[in-house]
C-alpha positions as CSV (number, residue, x, y, z in Angstrom):
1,X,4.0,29.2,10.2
2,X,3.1,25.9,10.1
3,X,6.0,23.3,9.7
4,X,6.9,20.9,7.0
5,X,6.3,17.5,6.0
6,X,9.0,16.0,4.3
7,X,8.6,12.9,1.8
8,X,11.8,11.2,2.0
9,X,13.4,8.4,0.3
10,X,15.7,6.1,1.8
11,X,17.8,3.1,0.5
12,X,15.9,0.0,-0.7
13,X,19.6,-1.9,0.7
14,X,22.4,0.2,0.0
15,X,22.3,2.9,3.0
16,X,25.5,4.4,0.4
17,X,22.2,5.3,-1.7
18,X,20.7,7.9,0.9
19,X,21.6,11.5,-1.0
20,X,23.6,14.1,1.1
21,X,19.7,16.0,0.5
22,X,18.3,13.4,2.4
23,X,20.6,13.1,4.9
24,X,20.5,16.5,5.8
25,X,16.7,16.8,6.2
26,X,17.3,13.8,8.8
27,X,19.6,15.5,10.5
28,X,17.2,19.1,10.9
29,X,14.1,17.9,11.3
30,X,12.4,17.3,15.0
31,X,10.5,14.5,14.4
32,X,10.4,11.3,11.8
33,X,7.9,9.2,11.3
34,X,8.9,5.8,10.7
35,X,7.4,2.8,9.5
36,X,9.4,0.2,10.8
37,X,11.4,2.4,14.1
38,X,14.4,-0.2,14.2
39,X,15.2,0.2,10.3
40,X,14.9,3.7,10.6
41,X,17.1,4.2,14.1
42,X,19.9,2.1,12.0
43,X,19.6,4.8,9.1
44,X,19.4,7.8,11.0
45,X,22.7,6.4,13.3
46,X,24.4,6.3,10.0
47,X,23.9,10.1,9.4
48,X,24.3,10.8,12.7
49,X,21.0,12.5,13.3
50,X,18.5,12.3,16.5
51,X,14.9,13.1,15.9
52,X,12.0,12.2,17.9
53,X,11.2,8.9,16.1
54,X,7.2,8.0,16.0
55,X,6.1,4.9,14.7
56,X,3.9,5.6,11.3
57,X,2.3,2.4,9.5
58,X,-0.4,1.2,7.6
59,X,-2.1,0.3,10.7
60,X,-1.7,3.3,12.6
61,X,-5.0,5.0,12.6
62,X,-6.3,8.1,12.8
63,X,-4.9,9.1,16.1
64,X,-1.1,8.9,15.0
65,X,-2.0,11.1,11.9
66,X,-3.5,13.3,14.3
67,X,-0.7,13.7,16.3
68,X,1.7,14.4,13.1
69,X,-0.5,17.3,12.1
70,X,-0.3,18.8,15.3
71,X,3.4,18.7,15.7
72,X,3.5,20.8,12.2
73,X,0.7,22.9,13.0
74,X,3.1,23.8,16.0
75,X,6.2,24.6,13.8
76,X,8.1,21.9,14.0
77,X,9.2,19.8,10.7
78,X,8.8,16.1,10.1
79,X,10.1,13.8,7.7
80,X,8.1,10.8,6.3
81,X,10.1,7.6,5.6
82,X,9.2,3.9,5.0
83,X,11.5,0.5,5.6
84,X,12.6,1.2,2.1
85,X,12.5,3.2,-0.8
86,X,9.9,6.0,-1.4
87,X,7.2,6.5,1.0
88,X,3.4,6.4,-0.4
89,X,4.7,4.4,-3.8
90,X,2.7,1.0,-2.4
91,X,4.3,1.9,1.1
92,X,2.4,4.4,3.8
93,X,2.1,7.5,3.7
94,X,-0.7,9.1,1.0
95,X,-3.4,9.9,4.0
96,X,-0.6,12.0,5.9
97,X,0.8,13.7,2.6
98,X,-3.1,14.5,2.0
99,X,-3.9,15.7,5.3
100,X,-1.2,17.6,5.9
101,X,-2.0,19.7,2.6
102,X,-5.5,20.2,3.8
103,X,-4.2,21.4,6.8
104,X,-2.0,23.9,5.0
105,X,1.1,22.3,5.6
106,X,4.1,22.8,3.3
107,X,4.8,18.9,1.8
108,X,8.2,18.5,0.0
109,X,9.1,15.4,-1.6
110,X,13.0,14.3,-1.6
111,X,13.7,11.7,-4.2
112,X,15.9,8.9,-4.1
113,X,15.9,5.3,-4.1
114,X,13.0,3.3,-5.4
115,X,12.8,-0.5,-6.6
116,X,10.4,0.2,-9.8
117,X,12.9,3.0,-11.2
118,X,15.9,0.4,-10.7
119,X,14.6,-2.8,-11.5
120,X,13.5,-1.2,-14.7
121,X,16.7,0.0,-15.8
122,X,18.6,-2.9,-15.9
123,X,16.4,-5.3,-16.7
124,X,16.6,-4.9,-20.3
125,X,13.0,-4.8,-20.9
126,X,11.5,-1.4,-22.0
127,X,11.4,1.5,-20.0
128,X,10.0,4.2,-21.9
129,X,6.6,3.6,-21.0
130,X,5.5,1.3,-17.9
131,X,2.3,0.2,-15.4
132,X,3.1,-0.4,-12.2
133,X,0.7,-2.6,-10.2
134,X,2.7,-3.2,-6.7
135,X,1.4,-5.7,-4.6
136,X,-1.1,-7.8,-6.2
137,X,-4.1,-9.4,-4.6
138,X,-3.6,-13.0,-2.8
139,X,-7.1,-14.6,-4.5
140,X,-10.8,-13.8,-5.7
141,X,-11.8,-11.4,-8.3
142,X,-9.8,-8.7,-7.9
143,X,-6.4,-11.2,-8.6
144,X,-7.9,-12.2,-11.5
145,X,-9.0,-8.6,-12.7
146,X,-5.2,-7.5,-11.8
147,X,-3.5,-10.2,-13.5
148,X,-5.7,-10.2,-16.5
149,X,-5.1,-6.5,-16.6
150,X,-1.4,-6.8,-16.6
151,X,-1.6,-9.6,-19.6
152,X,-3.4,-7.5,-21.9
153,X,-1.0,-4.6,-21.5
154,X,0.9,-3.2,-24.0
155,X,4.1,-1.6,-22.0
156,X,6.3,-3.6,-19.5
157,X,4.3,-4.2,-16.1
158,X,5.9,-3.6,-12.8
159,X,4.9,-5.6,-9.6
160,X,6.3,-6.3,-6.5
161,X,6.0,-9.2,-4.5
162,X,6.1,-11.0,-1.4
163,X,8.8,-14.0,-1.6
164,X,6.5,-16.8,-0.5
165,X,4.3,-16.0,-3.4
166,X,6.6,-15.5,-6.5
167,X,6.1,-18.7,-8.0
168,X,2.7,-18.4,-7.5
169,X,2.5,-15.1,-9.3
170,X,4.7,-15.9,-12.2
171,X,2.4,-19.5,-12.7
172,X,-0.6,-17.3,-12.7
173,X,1.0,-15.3,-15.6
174,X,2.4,-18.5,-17.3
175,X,-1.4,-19.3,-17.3
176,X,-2.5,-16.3,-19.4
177,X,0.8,-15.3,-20.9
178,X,3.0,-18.6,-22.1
179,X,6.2,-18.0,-23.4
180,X,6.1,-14.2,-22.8
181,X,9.5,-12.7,-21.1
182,X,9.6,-11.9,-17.4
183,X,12.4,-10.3,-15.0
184,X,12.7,-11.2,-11.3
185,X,14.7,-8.8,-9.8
186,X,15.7,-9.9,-5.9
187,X,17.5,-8.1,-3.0
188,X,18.6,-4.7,-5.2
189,X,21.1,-2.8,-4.2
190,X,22.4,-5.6,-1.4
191,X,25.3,-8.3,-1.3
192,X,23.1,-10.9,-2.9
193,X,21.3,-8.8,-5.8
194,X,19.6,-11.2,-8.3
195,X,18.6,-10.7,-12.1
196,X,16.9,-13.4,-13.5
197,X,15.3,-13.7,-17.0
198,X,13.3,-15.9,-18.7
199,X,9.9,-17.0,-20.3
200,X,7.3,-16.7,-16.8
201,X,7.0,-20.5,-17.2
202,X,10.5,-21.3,-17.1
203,X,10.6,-18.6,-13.6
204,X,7.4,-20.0,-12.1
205,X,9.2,-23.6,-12.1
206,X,12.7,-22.0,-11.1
207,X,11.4,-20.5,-7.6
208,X,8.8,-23.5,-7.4
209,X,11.8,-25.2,-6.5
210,X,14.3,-22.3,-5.0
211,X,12.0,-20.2,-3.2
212,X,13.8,-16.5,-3.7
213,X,14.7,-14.6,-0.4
214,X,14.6,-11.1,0.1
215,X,12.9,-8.5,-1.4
216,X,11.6,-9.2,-5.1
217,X,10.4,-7.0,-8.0
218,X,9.2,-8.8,-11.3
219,X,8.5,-7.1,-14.4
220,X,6.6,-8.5,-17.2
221,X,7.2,-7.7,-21.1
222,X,4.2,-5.5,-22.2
223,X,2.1,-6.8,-25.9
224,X,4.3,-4.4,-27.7
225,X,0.6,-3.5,-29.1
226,X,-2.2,-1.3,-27.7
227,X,-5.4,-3.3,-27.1
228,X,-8.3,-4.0,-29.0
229,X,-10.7,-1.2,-28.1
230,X,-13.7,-2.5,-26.2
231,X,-17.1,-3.2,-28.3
232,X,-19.7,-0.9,-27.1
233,X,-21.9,-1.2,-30.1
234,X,-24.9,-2.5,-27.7
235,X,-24.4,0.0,-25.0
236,X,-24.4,2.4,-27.6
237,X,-27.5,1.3,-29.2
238,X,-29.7,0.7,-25.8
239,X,-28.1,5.0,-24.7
240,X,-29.2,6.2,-28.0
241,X,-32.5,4.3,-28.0
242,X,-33.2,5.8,-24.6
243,X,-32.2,9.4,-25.7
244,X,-34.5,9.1,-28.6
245,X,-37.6,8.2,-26.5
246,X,-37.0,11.0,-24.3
247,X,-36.7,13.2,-27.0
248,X,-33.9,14.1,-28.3
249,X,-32.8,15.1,-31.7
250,X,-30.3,12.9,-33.3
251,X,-28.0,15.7,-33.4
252,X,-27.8,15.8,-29.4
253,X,-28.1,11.8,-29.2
254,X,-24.9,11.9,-31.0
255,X,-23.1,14.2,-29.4
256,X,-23.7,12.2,-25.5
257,X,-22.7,9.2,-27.2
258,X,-19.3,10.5,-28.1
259,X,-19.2,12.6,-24.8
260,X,-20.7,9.8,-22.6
261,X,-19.2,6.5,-24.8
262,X,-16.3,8.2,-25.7
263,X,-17.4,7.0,-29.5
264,X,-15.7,8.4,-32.5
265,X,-18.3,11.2,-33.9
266,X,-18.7,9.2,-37.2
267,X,-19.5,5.8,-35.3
268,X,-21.6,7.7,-33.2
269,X,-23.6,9.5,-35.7
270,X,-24.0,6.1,-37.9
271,X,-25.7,4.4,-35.1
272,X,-28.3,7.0,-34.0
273,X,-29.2,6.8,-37.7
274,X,-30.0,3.5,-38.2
275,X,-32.4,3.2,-35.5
């Protein structure tokens, strides 16, 4: 029997957080692969187990996820952890859960601590429904696309952030956003643990001025509205118009506008018959 890959999350500060579950797969499995082996070494002295420790990262390659599926194809058990948190949740580890699936591998996850779940829940902002975008893009298109994103939305948005670039971040928002309510949540769980609340203006020229240490999560209120559904009038027009020409009825033109468009039937029926 193949062994099994263990998912396992570990304190985001706190090592008081790590669940007697979570110790205990520490302490039975052979190996652990780590993304940051000093963190790690600390953690698993404080439980007093003594794996094998491997180094597992982003930048790892293909060789080291290799050599993971070849220790459980020979038996043996491994746990997955990150510096902090809950591995694979914008942290390392999807490829190897993935892999080690296809490979027939048993993956169990063992939940714990994670910065969205607890930054969330006492931050005052609501919970019930939430994006989370993790890290977002330093510059180009795809910041803007993210950000924009994230502005439109209607539930509270979750991102986490490096602290060099949290005033940058929260200006960016100010831009789009003025006046809407924002949450930077710094170093949770640890001696110095931060809540700080405000309109993202009034944060982005806060940490302008006292650049935040530490680990950071910031949350932004959501619309409180869903968004204006996108016009696809034209689109819809140009499909139908193609459909027509190739021949078919208006019957089947509507129905690949509503299966294709995702237009209400109604809509989709009123524009194939006014061409």
């Amino acid at each position: 029997m193949p062994g099994t890959l263990y998912v396992v999350a570990t304190p985001i500060g706190n090592l008081q957080d790590l669940s007697p579950r979570a110790a205990s797969v520490l302490r039975s499995v052979d190996v652990v692969a780590s993304e940051d082996t000093r963190r790690t070494g600390t953690l698993l002295a404080h439980v007093g187990a003594r794996p094998r420790v491997l180094s597992f990262h982003a930048h790892s390659g293909p060789r080291r996820t290799t050599a993971l599926l070849e220790i459980l194809a020979e038996g043996r058990d491994v746990a997955l952890v990150t510096d902090a948190g809950t591995p694979a949740v914008s942290d390392p580890g999807s490829d190897l859960v993935a892999a080690a699936r296809a490979a027939g591998s048993p993956v169990v996850g063992v939940p714990g601590p994670t910065a969205v779940a607890t930054a969330l829940s006492a931050s005052g902002l609501t919970a019930d429904r939430y994006l989370f975008l993790g890290f977002v893009p330093r510059k180009g298109a795809e910041r803007r696309r993210v950000l924009a994103r994230a502005a439109g939305e209607e539930w509270t948005v979750v991102f986490f952030e490096a602290p060099g670039r949290v005033a940058a971040l929260l200006r960016d928002l100010a831009a789009l956003v003025p006046g809407r309510q924002a949450v930077v949540a710094r170093e949770l769980t640890k001696i110095h643990e931060e809540f700080r609340t405000g309109r993202v203006e009034e944060l982005g020229d806060y940490y302008s001025i006292a650049a935040p240490k530490g680990e950071v999560t910031i949350l932004l209120a959501g619309t409180g509205t869903p968004p204006e559904p996108p016009d696809r009038s034209d689109e819809a027009r140009t499909l139908a118009r193609s459909l027509l020409a190739e021949g078919s009825t208006r019957r089947e033109a509507t129905r690949r506008l509503v299966s294709q468009l995702g237009l209400p039937r109604n809509e989709a029926y009123r524009l194939v018959m006014e061409l």
